[in-house]
C-alpha positions as CSV (number, residue, x, y, z in Angstrom):
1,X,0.0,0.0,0.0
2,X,1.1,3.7,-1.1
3,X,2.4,5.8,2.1
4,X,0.1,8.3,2.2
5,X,2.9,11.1,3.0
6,X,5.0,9.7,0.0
7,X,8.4,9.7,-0.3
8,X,11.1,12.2,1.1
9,X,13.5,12.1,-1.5
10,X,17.3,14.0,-1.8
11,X,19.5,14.9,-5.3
12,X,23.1,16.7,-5.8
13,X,22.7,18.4,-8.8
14,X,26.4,19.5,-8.4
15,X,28.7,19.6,-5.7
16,X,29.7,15.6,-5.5
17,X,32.6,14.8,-7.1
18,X,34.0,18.5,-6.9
19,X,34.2,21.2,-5.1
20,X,31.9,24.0,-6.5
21,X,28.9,24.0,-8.5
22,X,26.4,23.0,-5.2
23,X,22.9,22.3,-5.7
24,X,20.8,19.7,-3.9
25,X,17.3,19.4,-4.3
26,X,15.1,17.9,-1.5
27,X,11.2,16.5,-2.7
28,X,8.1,15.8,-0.8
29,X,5.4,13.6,-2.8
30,X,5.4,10.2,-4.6
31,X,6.4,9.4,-8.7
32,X,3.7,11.6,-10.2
33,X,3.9,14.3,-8.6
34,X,6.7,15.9,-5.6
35,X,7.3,19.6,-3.9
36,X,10.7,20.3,-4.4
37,X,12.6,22.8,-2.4
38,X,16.0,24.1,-4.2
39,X,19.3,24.2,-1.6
40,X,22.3,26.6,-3.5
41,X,22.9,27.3,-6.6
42,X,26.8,27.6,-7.3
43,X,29.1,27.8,-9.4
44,X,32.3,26.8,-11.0
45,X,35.5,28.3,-12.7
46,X,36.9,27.0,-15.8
47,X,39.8,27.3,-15.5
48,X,40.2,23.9,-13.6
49,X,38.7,22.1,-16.5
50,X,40.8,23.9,-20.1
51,X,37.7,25.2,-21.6
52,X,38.8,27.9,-23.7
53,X,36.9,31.1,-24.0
54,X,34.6,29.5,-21.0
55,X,34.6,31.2,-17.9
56,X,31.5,29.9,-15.6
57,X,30.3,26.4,-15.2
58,X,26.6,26.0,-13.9
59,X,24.9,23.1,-12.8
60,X,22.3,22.0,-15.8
61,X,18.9,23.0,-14.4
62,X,16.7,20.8,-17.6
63,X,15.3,19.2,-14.5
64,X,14.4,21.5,-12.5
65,X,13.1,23.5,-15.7
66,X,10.8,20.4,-16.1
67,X,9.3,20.4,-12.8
68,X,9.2,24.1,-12.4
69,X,5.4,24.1,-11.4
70,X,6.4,21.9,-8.4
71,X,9.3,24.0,-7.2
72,X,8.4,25.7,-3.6
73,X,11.7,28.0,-3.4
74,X,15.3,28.0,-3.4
75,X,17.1,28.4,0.3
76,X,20.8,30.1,-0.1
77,X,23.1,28.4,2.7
78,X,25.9,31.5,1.9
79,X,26.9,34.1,-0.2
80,X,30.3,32.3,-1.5
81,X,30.2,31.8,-5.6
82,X,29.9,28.1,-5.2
83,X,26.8,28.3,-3.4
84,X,25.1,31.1,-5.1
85,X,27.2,32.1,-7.9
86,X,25.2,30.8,-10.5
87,X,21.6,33.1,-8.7
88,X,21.7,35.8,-12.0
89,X,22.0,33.4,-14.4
90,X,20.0,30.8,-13.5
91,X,17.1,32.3,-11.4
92,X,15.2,33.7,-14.6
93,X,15.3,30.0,-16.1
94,X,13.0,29.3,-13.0
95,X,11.7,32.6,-10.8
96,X,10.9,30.7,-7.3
97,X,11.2,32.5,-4.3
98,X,14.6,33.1,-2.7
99,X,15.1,33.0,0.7
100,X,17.9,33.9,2.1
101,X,20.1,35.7,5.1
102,X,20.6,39.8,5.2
103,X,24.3,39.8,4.1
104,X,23.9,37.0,1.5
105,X,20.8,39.1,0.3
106,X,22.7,42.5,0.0
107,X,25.8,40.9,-1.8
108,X,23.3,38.8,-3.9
109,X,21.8,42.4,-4.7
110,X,25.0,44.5,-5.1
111,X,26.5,41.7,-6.9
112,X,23.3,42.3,-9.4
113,X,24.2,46.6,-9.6
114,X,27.7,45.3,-10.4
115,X,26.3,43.2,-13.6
116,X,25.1,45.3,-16.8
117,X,22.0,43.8,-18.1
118,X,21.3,41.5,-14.8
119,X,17.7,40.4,-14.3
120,X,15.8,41.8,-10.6
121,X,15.2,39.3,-8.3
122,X,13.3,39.5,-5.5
123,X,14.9,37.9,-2.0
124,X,12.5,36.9,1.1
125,X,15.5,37.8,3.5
126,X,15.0,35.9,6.6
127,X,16.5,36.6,10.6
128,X,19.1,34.7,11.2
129,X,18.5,31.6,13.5
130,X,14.8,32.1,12.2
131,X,12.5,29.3,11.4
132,X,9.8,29.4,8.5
133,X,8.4,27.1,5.9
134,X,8.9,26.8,1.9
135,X,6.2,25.1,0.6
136,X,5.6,21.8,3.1
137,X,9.3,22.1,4.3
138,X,9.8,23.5,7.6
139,X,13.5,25.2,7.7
140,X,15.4,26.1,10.6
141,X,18.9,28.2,10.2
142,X,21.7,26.9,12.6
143,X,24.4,29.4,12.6
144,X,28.1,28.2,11.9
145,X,31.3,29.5,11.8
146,X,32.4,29.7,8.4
147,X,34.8,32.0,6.0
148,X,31.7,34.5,4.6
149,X,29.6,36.0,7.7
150,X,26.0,34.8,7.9
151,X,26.5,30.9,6.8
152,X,23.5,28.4,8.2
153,X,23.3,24.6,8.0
154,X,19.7,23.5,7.7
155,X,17.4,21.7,9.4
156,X,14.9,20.4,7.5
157,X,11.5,18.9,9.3
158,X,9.2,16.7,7.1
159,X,6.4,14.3,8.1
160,X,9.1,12.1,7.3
161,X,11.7,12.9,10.0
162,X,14.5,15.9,10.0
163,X,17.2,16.4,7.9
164,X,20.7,18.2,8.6
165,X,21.9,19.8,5.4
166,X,24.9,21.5,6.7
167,X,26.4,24.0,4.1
168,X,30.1,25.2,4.3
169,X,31.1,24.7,8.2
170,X,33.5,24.4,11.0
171,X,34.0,24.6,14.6
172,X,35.7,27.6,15.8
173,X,35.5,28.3,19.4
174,X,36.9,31.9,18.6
175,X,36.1,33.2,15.3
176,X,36.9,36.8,14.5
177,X,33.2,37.9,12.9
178,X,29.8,35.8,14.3
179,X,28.7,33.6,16.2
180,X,30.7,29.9,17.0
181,X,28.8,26.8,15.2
182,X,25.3,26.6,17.3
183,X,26.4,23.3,19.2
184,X,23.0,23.9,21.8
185,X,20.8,24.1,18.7
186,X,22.8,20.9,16.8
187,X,22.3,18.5,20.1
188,X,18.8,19.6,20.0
189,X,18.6,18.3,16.9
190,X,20.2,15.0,17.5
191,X,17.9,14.7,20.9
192,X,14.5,15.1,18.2
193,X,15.9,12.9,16.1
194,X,18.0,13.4,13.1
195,X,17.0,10.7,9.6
196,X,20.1,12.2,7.7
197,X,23.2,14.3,8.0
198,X,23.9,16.0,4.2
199,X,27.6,16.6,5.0
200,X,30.7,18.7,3.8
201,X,33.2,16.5,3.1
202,X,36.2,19.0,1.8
203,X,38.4,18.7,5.0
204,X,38.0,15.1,5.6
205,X,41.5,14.1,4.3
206,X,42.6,15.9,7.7
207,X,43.4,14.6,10.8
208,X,42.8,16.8,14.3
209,X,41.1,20.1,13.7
210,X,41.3,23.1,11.8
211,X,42.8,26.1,13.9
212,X,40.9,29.1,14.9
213,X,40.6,32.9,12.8
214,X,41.5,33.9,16.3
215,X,45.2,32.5,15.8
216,X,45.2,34.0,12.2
217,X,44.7,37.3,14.0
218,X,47.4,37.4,16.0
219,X,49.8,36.1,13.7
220,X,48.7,38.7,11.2
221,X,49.0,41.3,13.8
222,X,52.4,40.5,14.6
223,X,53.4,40.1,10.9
224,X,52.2,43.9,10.2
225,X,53.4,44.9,13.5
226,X,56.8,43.5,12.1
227,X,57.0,45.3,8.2
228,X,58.9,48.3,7.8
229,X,57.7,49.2,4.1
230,X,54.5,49.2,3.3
231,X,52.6,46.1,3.7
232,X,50.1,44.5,1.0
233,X,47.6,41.6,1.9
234,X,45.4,39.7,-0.3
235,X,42.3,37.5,0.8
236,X,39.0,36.6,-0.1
237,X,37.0,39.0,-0.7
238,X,34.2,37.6,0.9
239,X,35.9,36.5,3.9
240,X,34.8,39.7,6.1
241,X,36.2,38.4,9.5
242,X,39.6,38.3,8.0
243,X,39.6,41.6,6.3
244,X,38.1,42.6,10.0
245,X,41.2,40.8,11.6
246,X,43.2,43.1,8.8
247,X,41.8,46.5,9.9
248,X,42.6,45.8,13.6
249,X,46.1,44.9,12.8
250,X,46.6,47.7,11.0
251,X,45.1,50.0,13.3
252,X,47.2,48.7,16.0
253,X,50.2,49.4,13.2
254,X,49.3,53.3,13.6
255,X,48.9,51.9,8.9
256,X,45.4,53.3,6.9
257,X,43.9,50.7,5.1
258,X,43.3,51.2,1.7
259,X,41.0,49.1,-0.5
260,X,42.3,47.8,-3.7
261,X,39.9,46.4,-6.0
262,X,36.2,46.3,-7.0
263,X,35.2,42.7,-5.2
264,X,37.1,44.3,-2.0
265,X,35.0,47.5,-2.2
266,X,31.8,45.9,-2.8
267,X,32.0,43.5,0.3
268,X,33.3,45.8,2.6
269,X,30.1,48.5,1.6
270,X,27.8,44.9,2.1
271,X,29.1,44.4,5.5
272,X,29.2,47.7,7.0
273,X,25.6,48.4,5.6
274,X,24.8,45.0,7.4
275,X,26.4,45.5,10.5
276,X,29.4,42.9,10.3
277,X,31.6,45.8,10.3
278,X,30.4,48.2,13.1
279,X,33.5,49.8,15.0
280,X,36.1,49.1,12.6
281,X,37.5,52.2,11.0
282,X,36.9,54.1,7.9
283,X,39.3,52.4,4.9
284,X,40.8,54.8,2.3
285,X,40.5,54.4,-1.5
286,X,43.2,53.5,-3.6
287,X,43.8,56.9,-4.9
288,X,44.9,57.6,-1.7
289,X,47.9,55.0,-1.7
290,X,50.5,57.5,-3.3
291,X,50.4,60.6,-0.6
292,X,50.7,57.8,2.3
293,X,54.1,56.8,4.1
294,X,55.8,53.5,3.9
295,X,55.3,52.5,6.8
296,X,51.2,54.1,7.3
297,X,49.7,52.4,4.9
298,X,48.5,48.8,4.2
299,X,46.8,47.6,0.9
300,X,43.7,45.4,1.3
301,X,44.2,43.9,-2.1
302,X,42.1,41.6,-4.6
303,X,43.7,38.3,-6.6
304,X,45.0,35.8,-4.2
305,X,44.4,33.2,-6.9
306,X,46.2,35.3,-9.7
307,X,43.5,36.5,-11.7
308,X,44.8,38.2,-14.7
309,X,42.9,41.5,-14.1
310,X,42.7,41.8,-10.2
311,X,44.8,44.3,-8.1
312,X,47.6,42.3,-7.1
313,X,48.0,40.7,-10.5
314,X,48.6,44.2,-12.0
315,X,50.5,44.9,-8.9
316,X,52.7,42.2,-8.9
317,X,53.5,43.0,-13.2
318,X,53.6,46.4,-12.3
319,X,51.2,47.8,-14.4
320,X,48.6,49.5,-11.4
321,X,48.1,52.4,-12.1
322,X,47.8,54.0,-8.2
323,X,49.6,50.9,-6.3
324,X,53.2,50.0,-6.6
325,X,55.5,48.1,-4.2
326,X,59.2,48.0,-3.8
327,X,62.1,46.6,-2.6
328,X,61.6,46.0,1.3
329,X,57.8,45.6,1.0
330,X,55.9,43.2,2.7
331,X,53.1,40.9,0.8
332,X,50.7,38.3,3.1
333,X,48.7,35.8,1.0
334,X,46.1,35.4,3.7
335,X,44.6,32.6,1.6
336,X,44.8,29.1,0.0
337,X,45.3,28.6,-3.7
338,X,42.5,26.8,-4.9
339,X,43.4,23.6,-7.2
340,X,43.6,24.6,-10.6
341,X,45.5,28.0,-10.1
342,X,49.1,27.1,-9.4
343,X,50.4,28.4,-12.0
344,X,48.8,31.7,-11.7
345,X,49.1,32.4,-8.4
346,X,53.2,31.6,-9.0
347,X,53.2,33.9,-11.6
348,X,52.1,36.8,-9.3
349,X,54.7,35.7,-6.5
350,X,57.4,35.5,-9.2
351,X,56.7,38.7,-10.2
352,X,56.5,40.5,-6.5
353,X,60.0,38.9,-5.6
354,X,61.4,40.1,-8.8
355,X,60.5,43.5,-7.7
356,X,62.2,42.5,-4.5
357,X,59.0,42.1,-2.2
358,X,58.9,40.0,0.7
359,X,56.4,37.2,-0.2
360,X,54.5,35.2,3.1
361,X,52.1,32.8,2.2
362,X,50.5,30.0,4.5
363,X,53.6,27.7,3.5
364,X,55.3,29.6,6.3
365,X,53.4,31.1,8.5
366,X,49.8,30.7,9.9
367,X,48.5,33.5,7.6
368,X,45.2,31.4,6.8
369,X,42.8,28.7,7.9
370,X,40.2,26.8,6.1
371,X,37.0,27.4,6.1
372,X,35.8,23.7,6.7
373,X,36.0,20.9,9.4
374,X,38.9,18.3,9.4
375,X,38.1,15.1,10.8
376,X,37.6,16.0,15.0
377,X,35.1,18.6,14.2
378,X,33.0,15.8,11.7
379,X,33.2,13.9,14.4
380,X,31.9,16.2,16.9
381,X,28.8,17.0,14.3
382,X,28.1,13.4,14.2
383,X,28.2,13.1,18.2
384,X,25.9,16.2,18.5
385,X,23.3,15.0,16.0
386,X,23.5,11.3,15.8
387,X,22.5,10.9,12.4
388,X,20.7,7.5,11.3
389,X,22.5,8.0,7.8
390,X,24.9,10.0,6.6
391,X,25.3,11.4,2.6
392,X,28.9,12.8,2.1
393,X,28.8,15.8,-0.3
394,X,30.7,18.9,-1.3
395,X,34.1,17.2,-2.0
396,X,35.6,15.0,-4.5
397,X,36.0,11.3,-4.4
398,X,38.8,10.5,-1.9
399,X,37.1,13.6,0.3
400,X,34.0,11.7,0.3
401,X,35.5,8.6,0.6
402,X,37.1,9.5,3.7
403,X,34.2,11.3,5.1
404,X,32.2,8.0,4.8
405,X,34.8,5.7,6.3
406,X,34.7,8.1,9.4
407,X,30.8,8.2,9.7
408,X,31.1,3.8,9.1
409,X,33.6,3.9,12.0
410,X,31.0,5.8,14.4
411,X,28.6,3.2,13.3
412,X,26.7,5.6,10.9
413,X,24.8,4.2,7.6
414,X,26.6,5.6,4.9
415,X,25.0,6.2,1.5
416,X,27.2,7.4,-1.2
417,X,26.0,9.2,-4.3
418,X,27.3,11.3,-7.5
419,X,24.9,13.9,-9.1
420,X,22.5,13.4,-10.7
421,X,21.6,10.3,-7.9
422,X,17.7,10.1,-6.7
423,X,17.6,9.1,-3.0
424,X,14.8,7.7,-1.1
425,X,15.5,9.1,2.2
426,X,12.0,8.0,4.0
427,X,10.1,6.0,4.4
428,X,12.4,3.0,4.9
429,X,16.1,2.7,4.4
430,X,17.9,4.9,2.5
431,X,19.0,4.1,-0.7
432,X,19.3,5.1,-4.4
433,X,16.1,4.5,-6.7
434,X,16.8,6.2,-9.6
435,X,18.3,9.2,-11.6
436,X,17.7,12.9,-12.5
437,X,19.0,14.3,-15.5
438,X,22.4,16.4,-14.7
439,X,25.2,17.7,-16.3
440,X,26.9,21.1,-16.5
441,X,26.3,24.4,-18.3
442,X,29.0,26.9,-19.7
443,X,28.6,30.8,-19.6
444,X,30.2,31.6,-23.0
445,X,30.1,35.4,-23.3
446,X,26.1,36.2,-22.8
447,X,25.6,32.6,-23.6
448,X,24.4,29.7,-22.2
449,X,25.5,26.7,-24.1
450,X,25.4,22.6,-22.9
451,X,28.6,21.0,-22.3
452,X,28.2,18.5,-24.7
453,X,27.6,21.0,-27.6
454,X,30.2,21.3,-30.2
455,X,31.3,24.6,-29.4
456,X,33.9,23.6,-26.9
457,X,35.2,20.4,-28.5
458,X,35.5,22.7,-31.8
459,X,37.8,25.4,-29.8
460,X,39.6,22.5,-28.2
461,X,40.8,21.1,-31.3
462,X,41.4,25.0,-32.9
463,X,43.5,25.5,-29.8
464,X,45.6,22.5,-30.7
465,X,46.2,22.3,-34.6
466,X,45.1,25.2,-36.0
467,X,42.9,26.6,-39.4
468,X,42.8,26.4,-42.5
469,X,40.5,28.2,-44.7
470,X,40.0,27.8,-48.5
471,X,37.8,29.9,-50.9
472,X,37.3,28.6,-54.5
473,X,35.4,30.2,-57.2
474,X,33.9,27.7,-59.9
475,X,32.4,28.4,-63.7
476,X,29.2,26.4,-64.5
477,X,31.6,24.2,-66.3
478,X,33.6,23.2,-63.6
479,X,36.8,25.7,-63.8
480,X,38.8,27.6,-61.7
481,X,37.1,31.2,-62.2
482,X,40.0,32.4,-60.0
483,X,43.3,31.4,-58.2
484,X,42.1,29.6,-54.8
485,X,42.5,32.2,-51.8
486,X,44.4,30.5,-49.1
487,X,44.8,31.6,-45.0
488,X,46.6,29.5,-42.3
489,X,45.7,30.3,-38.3
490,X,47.6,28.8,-36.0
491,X,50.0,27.0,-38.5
492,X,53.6,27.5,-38.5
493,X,54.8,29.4,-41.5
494,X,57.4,26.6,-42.7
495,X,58.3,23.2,-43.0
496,X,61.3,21.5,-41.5
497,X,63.5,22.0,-44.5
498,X,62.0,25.8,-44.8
499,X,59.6,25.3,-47.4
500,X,56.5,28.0,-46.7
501,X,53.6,26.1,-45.5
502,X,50.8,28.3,-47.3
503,X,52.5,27.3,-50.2
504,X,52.6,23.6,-49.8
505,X,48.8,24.2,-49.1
506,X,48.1,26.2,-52.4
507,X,50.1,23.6,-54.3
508,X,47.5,20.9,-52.8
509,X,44.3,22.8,-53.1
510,X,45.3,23.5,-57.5
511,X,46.8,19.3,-57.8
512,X,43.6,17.9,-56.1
513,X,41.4,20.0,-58.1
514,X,43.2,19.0,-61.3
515,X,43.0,15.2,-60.1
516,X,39.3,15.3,-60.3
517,X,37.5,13.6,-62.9
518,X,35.7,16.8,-64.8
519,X,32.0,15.5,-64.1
520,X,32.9,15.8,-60.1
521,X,34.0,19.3,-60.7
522,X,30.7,20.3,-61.4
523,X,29.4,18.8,-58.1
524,X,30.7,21.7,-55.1
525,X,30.3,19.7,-52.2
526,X,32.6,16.6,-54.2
527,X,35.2,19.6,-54.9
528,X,35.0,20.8,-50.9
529,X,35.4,17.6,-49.4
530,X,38.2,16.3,-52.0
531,X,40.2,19.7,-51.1
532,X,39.2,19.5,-47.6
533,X,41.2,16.2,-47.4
534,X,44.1,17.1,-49.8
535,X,44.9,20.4,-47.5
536,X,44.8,18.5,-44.4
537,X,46.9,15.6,-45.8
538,X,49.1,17.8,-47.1
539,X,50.1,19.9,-43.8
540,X,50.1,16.3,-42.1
541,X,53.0,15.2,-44.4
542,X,54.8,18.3,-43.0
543,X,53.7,19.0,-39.7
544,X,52.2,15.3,-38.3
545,X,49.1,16.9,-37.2
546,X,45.9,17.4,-38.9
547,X,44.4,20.8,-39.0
548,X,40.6,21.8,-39.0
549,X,39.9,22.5,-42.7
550,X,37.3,24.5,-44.1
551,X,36.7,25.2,-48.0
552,X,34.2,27.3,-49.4
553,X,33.1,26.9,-53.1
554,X,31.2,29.8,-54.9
555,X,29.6,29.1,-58.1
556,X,30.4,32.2,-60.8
């Protein structure tokens, strides 16, 4: 017999497998027809995954397209990009209500002013701690320390039973900004009964826990305490109890902050207009920089992951055109490099020590701390809640692999799942029953485009052999009207022994056209295709790669 209450069912639409991209999707209802309520929508940078000319990836939302009459709202957990990054684009493929906290909701809103062309939306913002319901889901917000202010796990009630989503967390007895992870509230859970734990996984390679932003403080103050140039620091932008723990070190310097760069400026206006900044002092604008001494001023720059056009990137190539730094100077990469940008956040330390600039990063000095819990604090969350079941997300395989054996050690039920995974989390056991379509969207330009369309396989193979292009004009009797017109992109000009490669090409193009049998010559799509092949052979000969090809024929 058919439970009345249906099914209380749980998909990652991003977020497993990776880190970025999270969106889960929680349902209420049996196969024909289920409430759905929408938890994050993030996204991811391409430059982890060599997609040229790509720079966004968005979870694919076809799904949730499909069952947009049965979508009750979307809940933001935080306002970092890979929880709500993907809100502008996305949110007019859908247009639920948004419920969300007051700082996530301003930088949501400011983020929109900052975007030309960027749709309204309109945000429900809700208290923190508050409680209030989305459709037939009843949603508490259980504040935790985190790297943004403002981050909530969730509890979600059902007829079903309650589940824990947790967002982005940690424990941290001391953080700089907020409040410490609501233990009272989590054992209070774990007391009423807890079905499932929907967990972050990203730390769970790490033993012990992850220190305090109280300890970054100090070390931060003693660092700028320390400098006798001027001092440059890079963060997060979004991580508003550092950039607090910043301002009081400098202050305690006798230095002036001064902001550098747009994503700085726009967080810092957020939290002071929201309160996460009341009582630290007024910050200077960059125009400022030049008239200050030495050993007055610090910079409160953006790029800590070597982005081409932030403030430290220009800095560090010396090409700002209000911010330089010289020999004696101090830089502090209050920050991780995130996998993917080695090579550019090198480029940008290469370039301040060639300028002579001290460089301290989190290599040597405790200058940073993650944002999420090592393998104590998972620990802890499981003690305080005592989870039936527990769904590792937000990580990628050996994260979630090692968040699982931990919870299996406790002696939690462990169900593991990629997206795209349907899970029956009540009634009964939990398990997988089935799929939902997912995938991943690119933003190319003011496009949306699929990932399996051919416009990224095309660039990919451009990037890596090259063009060729050939126009012919033909009579109605089959002749050459004209020479052929010839262009090589992304070829080299000559052959080993010197020969010029455009024209080894032309030679091809006239000795394959001559080869044809004189009825085929008639026939423009025979003539394209027979130079098409002849070009590309013929730079393979050379070259031992194979071009893309194109050839044009115009009847005269």
């Amino acid at each position: 017999m058919a439970n009345p209450l249906g099914e209380l069912v749980f998909a990652p639409l991003g977020g497993v497998g990776e880190i970025g991209m999270n969106l889960s999707i929680y349902g209420l209802g049996d196969q024909r027809r289920r409430t759905w309520l929408i938890v994050d929508v993030g996204v991811s940078f391409a430059q982890e995954e060599n997609l040229p000319g790509i720079d966004l990836v968005f979870p694919d939302i076809r799904y949730l397209i499909e069952e947009r009459k049965n979508l009750a709202g979307i809940v933001l957990t935080h306002a970092h990009e890979d929880h709500y990054g993907a809100m502008l684009d996305l949110w007019p493929r859908l247009k639920v209500p948004i419920y969300a906290t007051p700082f996530t909701a301003a930088l949501l809103q400011a983020k929109r002013l900052g975007q030309p062309g960027a749709p309204e939306i309109p945000i429900n913002i809700v208290p923190i701690d508050s409680r209030f319901n989305v459709g037939p889901f009843d949603i508490e917000l259980v504040s935790v320390a985190h790297s943004i202010p403002e981050s909530n796990a969730l509890i979600i009630r059902t007829p079903h039973g309650n589940v824990l989503h947790t967002g982005d967390w940690k424990i941290d007895p001391t953080p700089v900004l907020g409040p410490p992870t609501d233990e009272k509230k989590l054992r209070a859970l774990g007391d009423e009964g807890c079905l499932v734990l929907i967990g972050d996984s990203t730390n769970a390679v790490r033993e012990g826990r992850s220190p305090s932003e109280r300890d970054v403080a100090k070390s931060l103050t003693a660092l700028i305490a320390g400098a006798r140039g001027r001092v440059a620091v890079t963060t997060f932008a979004s991580n508003v109890g550092r950039i607090k723990a910043v301002a009081d070190a400098a202050r305690a310097a006798d230095r002036e902050v001064v902001l550098v760069g747009r994503a700085m400026e726009r967080t810092v206006q957020v939290a002071r207009e929201t309160g996460h900044l009341d009582g630290v002092q007024d910050f200077r604008s960059q125009d400022a920089y030049g008239y200050l001494p030495p050993d007055k001023v610090l910079a409160l720059c953006t790029g800590s992951q070597g982005e081409p056009r932030a403030a430290l990137s220009r800095i560090a190539m010396d090409e700002h055109p209000e911010v330089t730094l010289t020999r004696g100077d101090r830089v502090i990469f209050s920050s991780r490099t995130i996998p993917g940008n080695e090579k550019a956040v090198g480029r940008v330390i290469n370039g301040l020590i060639e300028q002579g600039v001290e460089v301290i990063t989190d290599r040597t000095h405790l200058v940073h701390v993650s944002g999420h819990p090592r393998q104590a604090e998972l620990e802890d969350m499981i003690g305080w809640v005592k989870p039936k079941t527990l769904i590792p997300v937000h990580g990628e395989a050996l994260h979630l692999h090692e968040h699982a054996k931990l919870a299996r050690r406790l002696g939690v039920n462990v169900v593991t799942v990629r997206n795209g995974d349907l899970v029956q989390l009540a009634p009964g056991n939990p398990g997988i029953i089935d799929e939902v379509p997912a995938g991943r969207l690119y933003k190319d330009g003011a496009l949306m485009v699929a990932a399996d369309s051919r416009t990224i396989a095309d660039r990919k193979r451009l990037s890596a052999t090259g063009v060729v292009m050939i126009a012919l004009a033909l009579t109605e009797k089959g002749q050459l009207a004209a020479d052929p017109e010839v262009e090589l992109v992304g070829i080299p000009d000559t052959t080993a022994d010197g020969k010029p490669m455009l024209e080894i090409v032309y030679q091809a193009v006239v000795e394959t056209f001559d080869n044809l049998p004189k009825p085929r010559r008639r026939d423009p799509d025979a003539v394209a295709e027979a130079v098409r092949r002849g070009a590309r052979a013929a730079v393979a000969e050379h070259w031992r790669k194979k071009p893309q090809c194109y050839v044009q024929v115009l009847e005269v």
